[in-house]
C-alpha positions as a Markdown table, in Angstrom:
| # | Residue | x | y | z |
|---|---|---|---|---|
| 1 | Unk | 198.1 | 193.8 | 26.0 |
| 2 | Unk | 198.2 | 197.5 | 24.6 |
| 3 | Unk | 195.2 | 199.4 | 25.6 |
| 4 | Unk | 192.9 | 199.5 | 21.6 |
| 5 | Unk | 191.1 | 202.5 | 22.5 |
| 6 | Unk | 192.0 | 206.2 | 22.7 |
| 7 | Unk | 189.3 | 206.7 | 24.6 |
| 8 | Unk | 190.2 | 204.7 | 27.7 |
| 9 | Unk | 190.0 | 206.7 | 31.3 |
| 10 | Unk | 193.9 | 206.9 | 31.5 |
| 11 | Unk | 194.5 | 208.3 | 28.2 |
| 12 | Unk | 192.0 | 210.7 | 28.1 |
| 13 | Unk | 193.1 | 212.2 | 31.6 |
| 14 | Unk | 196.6 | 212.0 | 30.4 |
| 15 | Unk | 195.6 | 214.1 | 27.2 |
| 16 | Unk | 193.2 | 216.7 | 29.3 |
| 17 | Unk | 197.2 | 218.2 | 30.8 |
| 18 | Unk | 197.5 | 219.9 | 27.4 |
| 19 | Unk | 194.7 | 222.3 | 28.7 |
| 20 | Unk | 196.8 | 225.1 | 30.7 |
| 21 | Unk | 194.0 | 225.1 | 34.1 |
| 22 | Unk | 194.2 | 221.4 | 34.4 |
| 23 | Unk | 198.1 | 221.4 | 34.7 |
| 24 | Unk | 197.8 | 224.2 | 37.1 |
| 25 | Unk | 194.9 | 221.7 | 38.8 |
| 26 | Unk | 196.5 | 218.4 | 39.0 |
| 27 | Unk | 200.4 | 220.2 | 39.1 |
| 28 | Unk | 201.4 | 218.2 | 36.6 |
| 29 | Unk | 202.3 | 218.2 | 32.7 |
| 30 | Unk | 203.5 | 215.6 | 29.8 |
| 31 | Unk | 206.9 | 215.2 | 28.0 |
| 32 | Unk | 207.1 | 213.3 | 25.0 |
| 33 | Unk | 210.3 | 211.6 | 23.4 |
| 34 | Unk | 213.2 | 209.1 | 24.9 |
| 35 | Unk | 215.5 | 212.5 | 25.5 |
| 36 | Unk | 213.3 | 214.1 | 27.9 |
| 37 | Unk | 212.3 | 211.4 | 29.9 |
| 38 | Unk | 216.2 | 210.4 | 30.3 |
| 39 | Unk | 216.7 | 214.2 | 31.2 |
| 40 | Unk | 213.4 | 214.2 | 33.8 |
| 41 | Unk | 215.0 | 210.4 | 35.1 |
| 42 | Unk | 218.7 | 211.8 | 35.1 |
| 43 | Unk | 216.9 | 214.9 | 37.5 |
| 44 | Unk | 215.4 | 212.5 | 40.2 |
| 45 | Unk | 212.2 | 213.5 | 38.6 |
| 46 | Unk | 209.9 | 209.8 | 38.2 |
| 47 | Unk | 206.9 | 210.1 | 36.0 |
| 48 | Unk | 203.9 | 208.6 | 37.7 |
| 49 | Unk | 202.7 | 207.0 | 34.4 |
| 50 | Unk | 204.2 | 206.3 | 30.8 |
| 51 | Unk | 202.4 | 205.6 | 27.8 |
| 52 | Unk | 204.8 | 203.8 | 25.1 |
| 53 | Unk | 203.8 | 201.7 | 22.1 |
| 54 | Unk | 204.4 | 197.8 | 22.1 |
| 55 | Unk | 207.4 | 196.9 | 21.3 |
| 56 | Unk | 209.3 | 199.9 | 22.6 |
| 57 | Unk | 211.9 | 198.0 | 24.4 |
| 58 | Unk | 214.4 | 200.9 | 26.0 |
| 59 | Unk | 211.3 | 201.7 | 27.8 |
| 60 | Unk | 210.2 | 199.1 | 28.7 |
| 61 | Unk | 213.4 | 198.5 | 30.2 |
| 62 | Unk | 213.4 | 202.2 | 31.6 |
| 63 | Unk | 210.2 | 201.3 | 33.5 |
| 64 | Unk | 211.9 | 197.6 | 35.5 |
| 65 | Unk | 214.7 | 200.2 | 36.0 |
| 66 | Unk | 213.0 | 203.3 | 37.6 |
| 67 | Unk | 210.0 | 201.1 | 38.9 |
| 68 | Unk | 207.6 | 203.8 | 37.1 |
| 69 | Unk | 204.2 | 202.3 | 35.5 |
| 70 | Unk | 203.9 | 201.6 | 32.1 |
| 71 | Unk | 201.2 | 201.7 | 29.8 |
| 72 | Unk | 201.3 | 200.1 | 26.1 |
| 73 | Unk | 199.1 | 201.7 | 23.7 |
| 74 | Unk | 198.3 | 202.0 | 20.0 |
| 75 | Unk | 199.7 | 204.8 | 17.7 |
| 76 | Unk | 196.1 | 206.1 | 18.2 |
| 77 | Unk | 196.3 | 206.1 | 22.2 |
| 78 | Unk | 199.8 | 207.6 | 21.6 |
| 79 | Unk | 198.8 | 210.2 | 19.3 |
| 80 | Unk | 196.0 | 211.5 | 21.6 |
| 81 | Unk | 198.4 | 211.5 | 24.2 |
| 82 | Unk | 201.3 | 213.5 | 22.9 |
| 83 | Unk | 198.7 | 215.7 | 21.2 |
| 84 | Unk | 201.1 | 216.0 | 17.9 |
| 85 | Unk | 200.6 | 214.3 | 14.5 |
| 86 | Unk | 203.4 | 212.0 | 14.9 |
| 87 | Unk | 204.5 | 211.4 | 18.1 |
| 88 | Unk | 207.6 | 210.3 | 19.1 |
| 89 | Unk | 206.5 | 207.6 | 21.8 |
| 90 | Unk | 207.3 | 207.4 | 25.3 |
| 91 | Unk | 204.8 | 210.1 | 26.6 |
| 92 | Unk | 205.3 | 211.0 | 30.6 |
| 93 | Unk | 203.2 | 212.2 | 32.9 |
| 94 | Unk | 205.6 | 213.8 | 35.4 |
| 95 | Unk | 204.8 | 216.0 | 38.4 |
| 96 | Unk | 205.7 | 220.0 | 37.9 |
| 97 | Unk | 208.8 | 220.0 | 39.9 |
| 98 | Unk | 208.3 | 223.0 | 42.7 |
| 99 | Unk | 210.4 | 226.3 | 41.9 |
| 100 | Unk | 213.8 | 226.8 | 42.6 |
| 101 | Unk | 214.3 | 230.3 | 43.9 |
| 102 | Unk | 216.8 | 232.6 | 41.2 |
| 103 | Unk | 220.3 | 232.5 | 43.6 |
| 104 | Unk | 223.1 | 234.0 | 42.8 |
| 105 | Unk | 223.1 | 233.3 | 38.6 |
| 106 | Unk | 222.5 | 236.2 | 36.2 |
| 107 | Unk | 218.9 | 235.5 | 34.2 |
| 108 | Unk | 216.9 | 235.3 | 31.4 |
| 109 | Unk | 213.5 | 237.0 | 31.8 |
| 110 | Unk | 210.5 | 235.9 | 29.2 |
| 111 | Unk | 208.2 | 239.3 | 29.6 |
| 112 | Unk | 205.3 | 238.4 | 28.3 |
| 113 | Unk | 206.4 | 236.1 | 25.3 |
| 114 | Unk | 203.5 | 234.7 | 24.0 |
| 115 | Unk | 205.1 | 231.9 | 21.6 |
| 116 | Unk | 205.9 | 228.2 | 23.3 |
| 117 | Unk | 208.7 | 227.3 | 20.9 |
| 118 | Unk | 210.2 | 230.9 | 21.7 |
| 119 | Unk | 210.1 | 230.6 | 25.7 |
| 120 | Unk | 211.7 | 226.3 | 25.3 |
| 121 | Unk | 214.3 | 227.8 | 23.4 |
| 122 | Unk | 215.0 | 230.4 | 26.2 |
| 123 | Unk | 214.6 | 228.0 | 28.5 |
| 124 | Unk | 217.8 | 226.1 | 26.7 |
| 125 | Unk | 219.6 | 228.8 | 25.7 |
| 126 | Unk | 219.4 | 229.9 | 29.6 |
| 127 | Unk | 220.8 | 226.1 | 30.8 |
| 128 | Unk | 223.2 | 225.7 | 28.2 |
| 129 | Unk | 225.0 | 228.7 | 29.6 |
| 130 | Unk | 224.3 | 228.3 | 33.1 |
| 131 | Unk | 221.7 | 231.2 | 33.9 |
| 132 | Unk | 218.8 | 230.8 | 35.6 |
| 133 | Unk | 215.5 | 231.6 | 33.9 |
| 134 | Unk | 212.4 | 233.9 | 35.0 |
| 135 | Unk | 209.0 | 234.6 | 33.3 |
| 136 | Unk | 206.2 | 236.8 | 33.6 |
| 137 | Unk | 202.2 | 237.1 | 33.4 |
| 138 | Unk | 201.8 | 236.5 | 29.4 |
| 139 | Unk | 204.2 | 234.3 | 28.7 |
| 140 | Unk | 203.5 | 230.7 | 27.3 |
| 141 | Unk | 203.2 | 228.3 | 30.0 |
| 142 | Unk | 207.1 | 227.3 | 30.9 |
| 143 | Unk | 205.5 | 223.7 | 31.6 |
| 144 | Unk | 203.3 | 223.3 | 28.5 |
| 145 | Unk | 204.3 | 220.6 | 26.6 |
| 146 | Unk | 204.9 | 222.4 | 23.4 |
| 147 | Unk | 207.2 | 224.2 | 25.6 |
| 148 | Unk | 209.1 | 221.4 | 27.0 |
| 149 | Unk | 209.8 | 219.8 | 23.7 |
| 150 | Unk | 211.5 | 223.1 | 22.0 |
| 151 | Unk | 213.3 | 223.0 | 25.6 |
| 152 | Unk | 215.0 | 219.6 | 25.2 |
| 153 | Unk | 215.4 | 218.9 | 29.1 |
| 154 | Unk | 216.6 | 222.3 | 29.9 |
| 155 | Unk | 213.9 | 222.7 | 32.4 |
| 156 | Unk | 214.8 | 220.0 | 34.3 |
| 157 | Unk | 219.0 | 221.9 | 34.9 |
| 158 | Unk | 217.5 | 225.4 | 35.2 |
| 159 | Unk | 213.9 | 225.4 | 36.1 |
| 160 | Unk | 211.2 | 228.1 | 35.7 |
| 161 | Unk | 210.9 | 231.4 | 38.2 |
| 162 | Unk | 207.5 | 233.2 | 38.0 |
| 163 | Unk | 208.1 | 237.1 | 38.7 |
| 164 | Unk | 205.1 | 239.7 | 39.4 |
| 165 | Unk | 207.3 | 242.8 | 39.0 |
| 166 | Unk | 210.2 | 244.2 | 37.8 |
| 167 | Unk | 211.1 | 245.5 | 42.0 |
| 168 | Unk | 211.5 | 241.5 | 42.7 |
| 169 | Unk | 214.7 | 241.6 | 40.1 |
| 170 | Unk | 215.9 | 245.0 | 41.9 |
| 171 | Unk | 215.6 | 243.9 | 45.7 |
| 172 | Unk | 217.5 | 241.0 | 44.7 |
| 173 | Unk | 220.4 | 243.1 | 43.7 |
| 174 | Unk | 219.9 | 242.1 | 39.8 |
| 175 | Unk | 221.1 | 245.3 | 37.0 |
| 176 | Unk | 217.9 | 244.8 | 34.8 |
| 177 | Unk | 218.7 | 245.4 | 31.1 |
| 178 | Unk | 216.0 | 245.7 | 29.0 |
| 179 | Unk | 216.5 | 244.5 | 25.2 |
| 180 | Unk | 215.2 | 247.2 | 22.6 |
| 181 | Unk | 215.6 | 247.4 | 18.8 |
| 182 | Unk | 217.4 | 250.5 | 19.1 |
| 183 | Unk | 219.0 | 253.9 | 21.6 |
| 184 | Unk | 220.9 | 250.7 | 23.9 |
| 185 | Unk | 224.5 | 249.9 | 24.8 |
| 186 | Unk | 226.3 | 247.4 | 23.0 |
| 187 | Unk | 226.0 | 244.6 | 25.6 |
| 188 | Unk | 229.6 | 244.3 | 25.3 |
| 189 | Unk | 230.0 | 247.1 | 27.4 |
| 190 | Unk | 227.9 | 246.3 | 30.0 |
| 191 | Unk | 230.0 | 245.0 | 32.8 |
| 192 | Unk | 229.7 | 243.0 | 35.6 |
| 193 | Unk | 226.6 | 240.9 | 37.2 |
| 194 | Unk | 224.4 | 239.8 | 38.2 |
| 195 | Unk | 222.3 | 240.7 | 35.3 |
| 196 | Unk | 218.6 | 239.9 | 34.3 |
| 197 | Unk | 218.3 | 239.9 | 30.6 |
| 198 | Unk | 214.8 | 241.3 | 29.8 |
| 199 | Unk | 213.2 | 239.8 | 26.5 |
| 200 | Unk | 209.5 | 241.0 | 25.3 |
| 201 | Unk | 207.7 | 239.8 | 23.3 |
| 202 | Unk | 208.2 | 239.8 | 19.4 |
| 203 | Unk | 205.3 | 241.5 | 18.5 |
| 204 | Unk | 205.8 | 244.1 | 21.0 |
| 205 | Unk | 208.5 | 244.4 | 22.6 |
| 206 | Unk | 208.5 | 245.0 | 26.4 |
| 207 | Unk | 206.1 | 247.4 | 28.1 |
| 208 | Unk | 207.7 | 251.0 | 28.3 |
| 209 | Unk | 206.9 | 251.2 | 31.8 |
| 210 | Unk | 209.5 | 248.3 | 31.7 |
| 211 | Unk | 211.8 | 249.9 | 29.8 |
| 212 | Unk | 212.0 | 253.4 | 31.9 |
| 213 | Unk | 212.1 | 251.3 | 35.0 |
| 214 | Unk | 214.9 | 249.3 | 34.0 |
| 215 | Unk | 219.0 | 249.4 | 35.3 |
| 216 | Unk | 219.9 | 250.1 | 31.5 |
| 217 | Unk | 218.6 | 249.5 | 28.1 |
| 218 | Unk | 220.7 | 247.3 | 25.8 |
| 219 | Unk | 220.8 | 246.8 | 21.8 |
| 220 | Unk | 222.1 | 244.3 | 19.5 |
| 221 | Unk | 224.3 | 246.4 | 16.8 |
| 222 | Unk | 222.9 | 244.7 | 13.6 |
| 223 | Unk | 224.5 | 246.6 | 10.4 |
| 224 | Unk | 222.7 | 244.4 | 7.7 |
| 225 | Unk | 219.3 | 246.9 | 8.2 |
| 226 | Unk | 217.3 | 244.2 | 9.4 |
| 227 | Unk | 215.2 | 246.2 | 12.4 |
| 228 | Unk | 214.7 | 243.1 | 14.8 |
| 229 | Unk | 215.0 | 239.4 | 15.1 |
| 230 | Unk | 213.0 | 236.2 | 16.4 |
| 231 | Unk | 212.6 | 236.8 | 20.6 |
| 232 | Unk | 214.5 | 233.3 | 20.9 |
| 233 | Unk | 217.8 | 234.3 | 18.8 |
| 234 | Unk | 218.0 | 237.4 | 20.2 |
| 235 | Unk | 217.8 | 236.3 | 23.3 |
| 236 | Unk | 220.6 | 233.8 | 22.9 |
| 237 | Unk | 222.6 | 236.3 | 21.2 |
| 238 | Unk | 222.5 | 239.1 | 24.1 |
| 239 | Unk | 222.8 | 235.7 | 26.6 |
| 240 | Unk | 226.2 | 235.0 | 24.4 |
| 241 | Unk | 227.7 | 238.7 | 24.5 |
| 242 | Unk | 226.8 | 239.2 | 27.8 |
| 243 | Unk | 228.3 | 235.6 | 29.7 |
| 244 | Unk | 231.6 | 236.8 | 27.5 |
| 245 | Unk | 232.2 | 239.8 | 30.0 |
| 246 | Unk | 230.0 | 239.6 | 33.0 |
| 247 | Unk | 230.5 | 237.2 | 35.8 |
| 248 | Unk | 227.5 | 236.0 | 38.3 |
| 249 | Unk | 228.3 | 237.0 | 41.8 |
């Protein structure tokens, strides 16, 4: 039988993993949806507990499968859960997989971007073109759920790399390029790798101190007038430009 109440023990522990300190506590965060948990299965990554509404058969079956418990609750239970209006059941609880060191791929570097959908979509755009992706103090939580959704299962090909300082990039042989609005290169003429793609946040940019530290400081030619766009496209944009005519070592 589906569990009636949202306030039964395991749902409300389930739901306290949107707070930021209790991920950090327990290590471990909640994806919602039948794509992510297929990516987090495909990854070897097996949630310790899934809620799914009764009746949700491909679960159900996903569960017998992978040998992972399953919990059947009401849209309420769900709801509370997922923490969204209208949830798109199963919701995971999955351990925060440990962090993979950066390698030898050029990266994308969150500095301090504040906005969850922003940093997922980073996190994609960094996996979809086979870079590895790097964050600092101030950015939204790589493993927030909010985040994971606008990620779509990216973090489970690339992963998440906290940095303290911009030295780390440089003593691993990285060319850091800070992204500003305007006084850069064209990144088409930037060369070879590896590179570290820094992106700040939208609101303001990336710390000067940043910026004069830097390898080289890099702008997106944009004729239209417009002075800047959403951290996430241009991020994918410089990402684009820069994978066209720079190789990882």
């Amino acid at each position: 039988m589906p569990v009636r109440s949202h306030k039964n023990r395991m749902v409300v522990e389930a739901a306290r993993l949107h707070r930021a300190g209790e991920r950090r506590d327990q290590g471990q965060t909640l994806i919602e949806g039948p794509h992510l948990l297929d990516e987090a299965l495909s990854a070897g990554v097996k949630p310790s507990l899934v809620f799914a509404l009764e009746g949700d058969v491909p679960t159900a079956d996903l569960s017998t499968l992978h040998a992972f418990d399953l919990i059947l609750v009401d849209e309420l239970g769900l709801t509370r859960v997922a923490g969204t209006k209208s949830p798109r059941g199963p919701v995971a609880v999955i351990e925060i997989p440990s962090q993979p060191s950066l390698g030898s791929k050029n990266v994308l570097v969150a500095w301090g971007v504040g906005d969850p959908g922003n940093v997922g979509t980073m996190i994609r755009t960094a996996a979809g073109f086979g870079w590895s992706f790097a964050y600092t103090k101030g950015t939204a939580d790589p493993w927030a759920p909010k985040v994971l959704r606008a990620g779509a299962g990216a973090h489970f090909r690339t992963g998440a790399v906290a940095l303290d300082s911009l030295e780390e990039l440089h003593q691993l042989g990285y060319r850091t390029l800070s992204t500003v609005v305007a006084g850069g290169e064209d990144p088409i003429a930037v060369g070879s790798g590896p590179l570290a793609v820094l992106i700040g946040d939208e609101s303001s940019g990336l710390p000067p101190s940043v910026v004069a530290d830097s390898s080289q400081r890099i702008t997106l030619p944009m004729p239209g007038g417009i002075e800047s766009l959403n951290a996430a496209t241009a991020a994918a944009i410089f990402v684009y430009e820069l994978s066209k005519g720079a190789s990882p070592r």
